[in-house]
C-alpha positions as CSV (number, residue, x, y, z in Angstrom):
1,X,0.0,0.0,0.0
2,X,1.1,3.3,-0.6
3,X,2.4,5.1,2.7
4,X,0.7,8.9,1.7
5,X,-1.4,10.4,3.9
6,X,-4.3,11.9,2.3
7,X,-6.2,14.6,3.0
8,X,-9.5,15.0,4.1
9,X,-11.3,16.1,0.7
10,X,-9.9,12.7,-0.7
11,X,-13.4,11.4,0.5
12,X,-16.6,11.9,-0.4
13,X,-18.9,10.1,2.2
14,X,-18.2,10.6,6.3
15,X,-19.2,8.8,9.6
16,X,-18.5,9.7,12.8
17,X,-17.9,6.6,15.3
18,X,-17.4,7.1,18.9
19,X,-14.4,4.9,19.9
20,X,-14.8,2.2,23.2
21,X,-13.2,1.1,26.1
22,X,-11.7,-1.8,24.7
23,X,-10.5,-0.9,21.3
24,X,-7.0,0.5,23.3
25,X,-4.4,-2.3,23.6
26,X,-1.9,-2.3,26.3
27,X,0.2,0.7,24.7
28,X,-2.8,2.5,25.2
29,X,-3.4,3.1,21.6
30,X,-6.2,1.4,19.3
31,X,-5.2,-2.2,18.6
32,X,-4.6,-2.9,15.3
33,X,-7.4,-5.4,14.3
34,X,-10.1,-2.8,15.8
35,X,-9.0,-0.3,12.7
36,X,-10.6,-2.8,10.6
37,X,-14.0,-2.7,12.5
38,X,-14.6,0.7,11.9
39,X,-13.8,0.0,7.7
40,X,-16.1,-2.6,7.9
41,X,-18.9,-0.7,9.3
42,X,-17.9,2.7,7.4
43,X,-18.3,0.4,3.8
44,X,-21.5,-1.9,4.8
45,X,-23.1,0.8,6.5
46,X,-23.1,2.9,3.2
47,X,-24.0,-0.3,1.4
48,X,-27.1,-0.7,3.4
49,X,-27.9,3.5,3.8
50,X,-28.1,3.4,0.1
51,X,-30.5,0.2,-1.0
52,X,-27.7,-1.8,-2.3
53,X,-27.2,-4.4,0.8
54,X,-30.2,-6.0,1.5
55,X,-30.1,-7.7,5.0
56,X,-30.7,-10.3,5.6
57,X,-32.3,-11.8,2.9
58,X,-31.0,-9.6,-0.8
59,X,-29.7,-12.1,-3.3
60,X,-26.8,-10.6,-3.4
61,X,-23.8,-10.2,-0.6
62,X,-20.7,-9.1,-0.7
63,X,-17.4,-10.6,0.9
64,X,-14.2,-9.5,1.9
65,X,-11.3,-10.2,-1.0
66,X,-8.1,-8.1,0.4
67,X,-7.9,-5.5,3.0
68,X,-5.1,-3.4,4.5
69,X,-4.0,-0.6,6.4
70,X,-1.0,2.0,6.6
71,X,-0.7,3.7,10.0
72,X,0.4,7.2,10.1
73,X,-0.5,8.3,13.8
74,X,-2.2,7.1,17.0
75,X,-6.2,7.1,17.6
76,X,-8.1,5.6,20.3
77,X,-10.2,6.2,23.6
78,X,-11.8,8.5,24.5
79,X,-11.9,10.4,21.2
80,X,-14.1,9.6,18.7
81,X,-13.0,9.0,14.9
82,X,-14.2,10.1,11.8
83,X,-13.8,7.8,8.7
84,X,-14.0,9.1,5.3
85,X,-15.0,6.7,2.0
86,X,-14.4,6.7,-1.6
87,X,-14.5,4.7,-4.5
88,X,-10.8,3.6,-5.5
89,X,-12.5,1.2,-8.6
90,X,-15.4,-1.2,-10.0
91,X,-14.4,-4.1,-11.7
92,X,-17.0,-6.8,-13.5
93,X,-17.2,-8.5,-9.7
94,X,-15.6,-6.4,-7.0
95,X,-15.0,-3.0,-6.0
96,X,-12.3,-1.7,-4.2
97,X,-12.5,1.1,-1.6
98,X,-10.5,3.6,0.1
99,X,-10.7,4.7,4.0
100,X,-9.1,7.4,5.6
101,X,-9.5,7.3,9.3
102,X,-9.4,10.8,11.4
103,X,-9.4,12.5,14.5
104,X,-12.0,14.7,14.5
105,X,-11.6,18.1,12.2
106,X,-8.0,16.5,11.3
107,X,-7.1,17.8,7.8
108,X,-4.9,14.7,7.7
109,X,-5.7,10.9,7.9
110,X,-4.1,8.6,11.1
111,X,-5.1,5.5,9.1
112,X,-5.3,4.8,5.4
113,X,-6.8,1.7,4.5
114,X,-8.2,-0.1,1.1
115,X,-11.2,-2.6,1.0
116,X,-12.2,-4.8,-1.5
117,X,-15.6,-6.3,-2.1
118,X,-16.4,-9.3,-4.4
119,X,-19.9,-9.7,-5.4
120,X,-21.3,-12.6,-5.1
121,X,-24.7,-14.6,-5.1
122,X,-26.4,-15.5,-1.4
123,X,-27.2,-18.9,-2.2
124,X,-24.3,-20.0,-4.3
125,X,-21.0,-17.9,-3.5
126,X,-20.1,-17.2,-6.5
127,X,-19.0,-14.0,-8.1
128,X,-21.7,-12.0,-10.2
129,X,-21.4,-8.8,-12.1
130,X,-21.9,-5.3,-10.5
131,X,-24.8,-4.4,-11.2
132,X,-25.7,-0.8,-13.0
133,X,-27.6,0.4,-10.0
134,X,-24.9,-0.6,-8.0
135,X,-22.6,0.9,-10.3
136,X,-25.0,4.2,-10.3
137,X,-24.6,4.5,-6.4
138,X,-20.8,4.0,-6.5
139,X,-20.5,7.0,-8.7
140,X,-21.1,9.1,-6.1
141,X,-18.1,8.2,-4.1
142,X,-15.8,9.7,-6.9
């Protein structure tokens, strides 16, 4: 991954998550694995917000192909973080995000991290194309 920090206009869709007790490890910083919550939750909850994850029951799901994470500076408890979302690309069956993690107001990212999503049908697990309304939503995280 590359090791740039973006900034905050990098992003087109925010949430603001307020961080717990037990996300800080023992160096008193947010555990590593925990960064990777808050993606998770930043990408599905905009899949869901915008019709295109239908829980429990839609057709179609989507599963985790590759993630990582490049950390530039500390977050954890007691401030909350903001996480930013964009659209990095759309293939035939995935899609591949980008997450900048904040502190709040930061003009900077702590955390930059990549998702990718691969399409794929609820009954059989096997990748299917994007479809244009998904496609059509995705647009407006460019």
């Amino acid at each position: 991954m590359i090791r740039t920090r973006n900034r905050r206009d990098a992003y087109r869709h925010f949430a603001s998550f307020a961080t717990r007790w037990r996300d800080n490890d023992a160096y008193a910083h947010m555990n590593n694995a925990v960064y990777y919550e808050y993606v998770d939750t930043l990408v599905n909850g905009w899949l869901i917000a915008s019709g295109k994850l239908d829980l429990p029951g839609g057709p179609v799901v989507f599963l985790v192909a590759e993630t990582g994470c490049v950390f530039h500076a500390s977050l954890g408890f007691p401030d909350p973080l903001e996480a930013g979302l964009r659209l990095e690309r759309v293939g035939r069956t995935s899609i591949t995000y980008g997450i900048g993690l904040f502190r709040p107001g930061a003009i900077e990212e702590s955390a930059t991290a990549r998702f990718v999503h691969v399409c794929v049908g609820r009954d059989s697990l096997q990748p299917v194309q994007v479809t244009d309304t998904l496609r059509l939503a995705l647009a407006a995280l460019t």
